[in-house]
C-alpha positions in Angstrom: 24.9 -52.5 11.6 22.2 -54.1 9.7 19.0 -55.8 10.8 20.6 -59.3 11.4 24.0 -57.9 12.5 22.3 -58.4 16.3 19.0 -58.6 17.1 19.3 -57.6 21.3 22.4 -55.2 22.0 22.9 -53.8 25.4 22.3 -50.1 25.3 25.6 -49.2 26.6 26.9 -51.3 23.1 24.8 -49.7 20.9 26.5 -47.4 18.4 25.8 -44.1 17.1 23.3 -43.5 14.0 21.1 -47.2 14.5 17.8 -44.8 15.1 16.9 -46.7 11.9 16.9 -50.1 13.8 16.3 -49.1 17.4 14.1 -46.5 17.6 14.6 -43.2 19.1 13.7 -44.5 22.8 16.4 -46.9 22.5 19.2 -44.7 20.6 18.6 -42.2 23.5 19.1 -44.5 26.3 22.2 -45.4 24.5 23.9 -42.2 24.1 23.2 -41.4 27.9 25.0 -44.2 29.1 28.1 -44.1 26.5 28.1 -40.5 28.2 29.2 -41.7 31.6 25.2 -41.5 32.9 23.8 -43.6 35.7 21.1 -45.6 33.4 19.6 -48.4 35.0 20.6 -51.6 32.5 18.9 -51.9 28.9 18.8 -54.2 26.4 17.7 -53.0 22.5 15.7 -55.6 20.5 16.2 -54.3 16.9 13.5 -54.3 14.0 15.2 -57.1 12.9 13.7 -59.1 15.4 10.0 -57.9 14.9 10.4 -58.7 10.9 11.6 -62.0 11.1 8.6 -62.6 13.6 6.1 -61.6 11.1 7.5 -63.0 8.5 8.1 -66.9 9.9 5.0 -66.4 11.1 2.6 -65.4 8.7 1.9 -62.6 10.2 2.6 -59.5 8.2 0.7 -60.9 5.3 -2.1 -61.3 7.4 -1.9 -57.5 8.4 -1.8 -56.4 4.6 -4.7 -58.4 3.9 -6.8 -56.6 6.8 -4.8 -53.0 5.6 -5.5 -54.2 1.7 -9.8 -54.4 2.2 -10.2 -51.1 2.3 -7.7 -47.6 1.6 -6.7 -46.5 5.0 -7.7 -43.1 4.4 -11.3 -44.7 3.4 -11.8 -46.6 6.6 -14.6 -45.5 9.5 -13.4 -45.3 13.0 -15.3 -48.5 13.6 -13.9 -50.7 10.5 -10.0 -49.4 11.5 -10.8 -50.4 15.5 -12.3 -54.3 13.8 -8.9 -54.4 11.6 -6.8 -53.5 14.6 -8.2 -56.0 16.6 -8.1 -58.3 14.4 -4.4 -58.0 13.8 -3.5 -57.5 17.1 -5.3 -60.6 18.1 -2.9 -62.8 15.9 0.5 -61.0 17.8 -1.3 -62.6 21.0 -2.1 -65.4 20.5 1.2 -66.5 18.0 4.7 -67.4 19.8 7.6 -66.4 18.9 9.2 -69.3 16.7 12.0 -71.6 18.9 15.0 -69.9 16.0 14.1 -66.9 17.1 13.1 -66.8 20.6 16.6 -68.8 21.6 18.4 -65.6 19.7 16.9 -63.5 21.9 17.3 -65.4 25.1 20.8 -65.4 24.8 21.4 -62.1 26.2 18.0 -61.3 27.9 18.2 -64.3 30.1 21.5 -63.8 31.9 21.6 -60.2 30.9 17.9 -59.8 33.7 18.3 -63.2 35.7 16.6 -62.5 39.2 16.0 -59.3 38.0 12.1 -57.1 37.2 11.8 -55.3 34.2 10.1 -52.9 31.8 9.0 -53.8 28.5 9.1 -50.7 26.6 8.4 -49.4 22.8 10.6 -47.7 21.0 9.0 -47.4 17.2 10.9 -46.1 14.5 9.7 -42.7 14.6 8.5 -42.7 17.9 10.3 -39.2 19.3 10.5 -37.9 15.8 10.4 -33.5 15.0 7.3 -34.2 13.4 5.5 -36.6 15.2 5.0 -37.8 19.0 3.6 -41.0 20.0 3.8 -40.6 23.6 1.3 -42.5 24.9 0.5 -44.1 21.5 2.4 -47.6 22.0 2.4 -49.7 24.9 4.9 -50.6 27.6 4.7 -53.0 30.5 6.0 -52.8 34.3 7.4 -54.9 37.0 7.6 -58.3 34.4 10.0 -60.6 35.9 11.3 -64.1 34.1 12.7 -64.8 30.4 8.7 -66.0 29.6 7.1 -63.1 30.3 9.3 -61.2 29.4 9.0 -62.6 25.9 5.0 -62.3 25.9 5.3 -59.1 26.9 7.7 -57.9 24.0 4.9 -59.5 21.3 2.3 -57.5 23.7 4.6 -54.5 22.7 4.8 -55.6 18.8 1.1 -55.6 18.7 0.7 -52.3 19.9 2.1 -51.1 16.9 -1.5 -52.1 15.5 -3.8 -50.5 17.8 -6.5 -48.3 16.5 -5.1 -45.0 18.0 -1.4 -46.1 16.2 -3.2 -46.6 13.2 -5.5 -43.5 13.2 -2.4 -41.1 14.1 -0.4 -42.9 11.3 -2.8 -42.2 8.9 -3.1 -38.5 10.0 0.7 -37.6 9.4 0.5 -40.0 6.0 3.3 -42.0 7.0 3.4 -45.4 4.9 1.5 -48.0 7.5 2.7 -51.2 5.4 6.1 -50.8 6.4 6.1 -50.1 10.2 8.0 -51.9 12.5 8.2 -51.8 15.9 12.1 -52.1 18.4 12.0 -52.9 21.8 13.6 -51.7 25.0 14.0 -54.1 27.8 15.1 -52.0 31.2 15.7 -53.1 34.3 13.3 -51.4 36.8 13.8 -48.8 39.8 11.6 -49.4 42.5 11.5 -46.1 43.6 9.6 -44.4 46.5 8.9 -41.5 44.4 9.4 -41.1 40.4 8.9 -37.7 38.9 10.2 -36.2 35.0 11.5 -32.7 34.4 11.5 -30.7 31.0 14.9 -28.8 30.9 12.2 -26.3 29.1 8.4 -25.9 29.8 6.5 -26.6 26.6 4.2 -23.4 27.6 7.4 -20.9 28.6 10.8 -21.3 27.1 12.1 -19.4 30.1 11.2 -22.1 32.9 11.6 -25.2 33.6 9.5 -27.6 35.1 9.5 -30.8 37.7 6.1 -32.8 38.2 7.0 -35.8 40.6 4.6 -38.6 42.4 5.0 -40.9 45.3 5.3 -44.5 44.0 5.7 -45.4 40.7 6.0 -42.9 37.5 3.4 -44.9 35.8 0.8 -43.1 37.6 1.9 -39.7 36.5 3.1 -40.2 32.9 -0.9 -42.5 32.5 -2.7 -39.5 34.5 -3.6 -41.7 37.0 -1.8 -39.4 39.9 -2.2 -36.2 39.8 1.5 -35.1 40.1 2.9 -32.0 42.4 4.6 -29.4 39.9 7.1 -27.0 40.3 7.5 -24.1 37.7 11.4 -22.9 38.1 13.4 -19.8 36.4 15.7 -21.6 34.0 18.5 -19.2 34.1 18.4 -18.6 38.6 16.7 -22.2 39.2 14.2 -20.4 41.9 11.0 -22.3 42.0 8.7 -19.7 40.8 5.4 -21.5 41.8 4.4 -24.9 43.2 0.9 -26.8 42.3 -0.2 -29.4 45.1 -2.8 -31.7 44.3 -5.1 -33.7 46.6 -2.4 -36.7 47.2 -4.3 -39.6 47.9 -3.0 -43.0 45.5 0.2 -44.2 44.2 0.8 -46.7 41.8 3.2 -49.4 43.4 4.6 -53.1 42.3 2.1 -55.9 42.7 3.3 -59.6 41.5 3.4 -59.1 37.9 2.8 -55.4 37.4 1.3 -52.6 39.4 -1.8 -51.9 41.3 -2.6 -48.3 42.7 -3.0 -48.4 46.5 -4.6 -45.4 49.2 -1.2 -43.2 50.3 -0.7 -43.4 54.2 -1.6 -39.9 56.1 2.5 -39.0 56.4 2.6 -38.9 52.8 -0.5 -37.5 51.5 0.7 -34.3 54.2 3.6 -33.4 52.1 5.1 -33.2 48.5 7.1 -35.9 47.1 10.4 -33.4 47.0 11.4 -31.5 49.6 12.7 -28.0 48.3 16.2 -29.2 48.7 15.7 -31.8 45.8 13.8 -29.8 43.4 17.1 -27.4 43.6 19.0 -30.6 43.0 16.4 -31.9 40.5 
């Protein structure tokens, strides 16, 4: 498959090896659901798209011109926050050209119709051995309607040129000039409670752990609810130890996007999971 072979694929049509293309977001949620896995629909946006953006735009030699003023490696905090502004002000504020935008809304309008979404990144590189940037890139909840979810995929784009991307870039000496940036487009859960679990604890390779919020999971994964977390022997799955913070917000829908609201008394008594689930979990 190569960059203009398809520029939005379904996950569950995405084939094997297009990590290259897709990022490693979007080849994951791809193998889970050619594995039989309950994934909530996904669409991939390729590379492909973000280049030919950039380029019928004018955009990417604007970016080397604000990269080409100064070596990276030379730059002050202060000058690489300007140039990422800069440059992340012309993803805003340029639309995606009528060629390529009707591409795209060919399968993202009847693929999501009536439906709220997440607009996530998935950078080439993003979940590499080497590197992590969790965190780094941005992604976008509860956007509902082919327009915004189109704004909200350039709002993606230009995260790729924030000042924290650039900086960690620089650190690890990958080659900033040639980032791009895929897209995942998933249709969202609006679940009660939202929680993640590590198969293995990062601290102990002998436990696993489940951290799980009421509301959203945007408030846990941003740190903006402190999560209940449950420490559990990998190899008997007893829960080993369980951390219960003061539960007092959760971060729920609101029109387009979130807002974090006060928990009501019957929740903020009791953990998200009863023990039952974490077993399950």
């Amino acid at each position: 498959m190569t960059e203009e072979d398809s520029l939005v694929v379904p996950a569950g049509r995405l084939p094997e090896g297009q990590g290259h293309l897709f990022g490693g977001k979007a080849s994951s949620l791809a193998r889970m659901a050619r594995g039989g896995l309950q994934v909530p629909r996904a669409a991939c946006i390729s590379t492909g798209a973000y280049n030919r953006y950039v380029d019928a735009t004018g955009i990417r030699g604007r970016i080397l011109l604000e990269l080409n003023r100064k070596e990276l490696e030379e730059m002050r905090w202060e000058e690489m926050w300007d140039a990422s502004l800069r440059i992340r002000t012309l993803f805003n504020t340029t639309p995606i050209p009528d060629d390529l935008r009707l591409e795209m809304a060919a399968v993202l309008e009847p693929f999501f119709a009536g439906r709220s979404v997440v607009v996530r990144s998935s950078a080439i590189g993003e979940d590499a051995s080497n590197a992590s940037f969790a965190g780094i890139h941005e992604s976008y909840v509860n956007v509902s309607g082919l327009d915004s979810i189109l704004d909200h995929v350039r709002l993606v784009w230009a995260s790729l040129w924030s000042d924290g991307a650039l900086l960690y870039r620089k650190e690890l000496g990958l080659q900033v000039e040639e980032s791009a940036m895929a897209v995942v487009v998933q249709e969202m859960v609006l679940g009660e409670r939202s929680g993640v679990a590590f198969g293995v604890s990062p601290q102990r390779p002998d436990q696993a752990v489940i951290e799980a919020v009421f509301g959203l999971n945007q408030g846990l994964v941003d740190g903006t609810v402190e999560p209940d977390r449950w420490l559990l022997d990998r190899t008997t799955g007893e829960v080993q130890s369980h951390h219960q913070p003061r539960r007092e917000k959760a971060v729920m829908p609101w029109h387009q996007g979130v807002h974090l609201e006060d928990l009501p008394p019957e929740k903020s008594g009791q953990p998200p999971l009863s023990g039952e689930e974490v077993t399950k979990v």
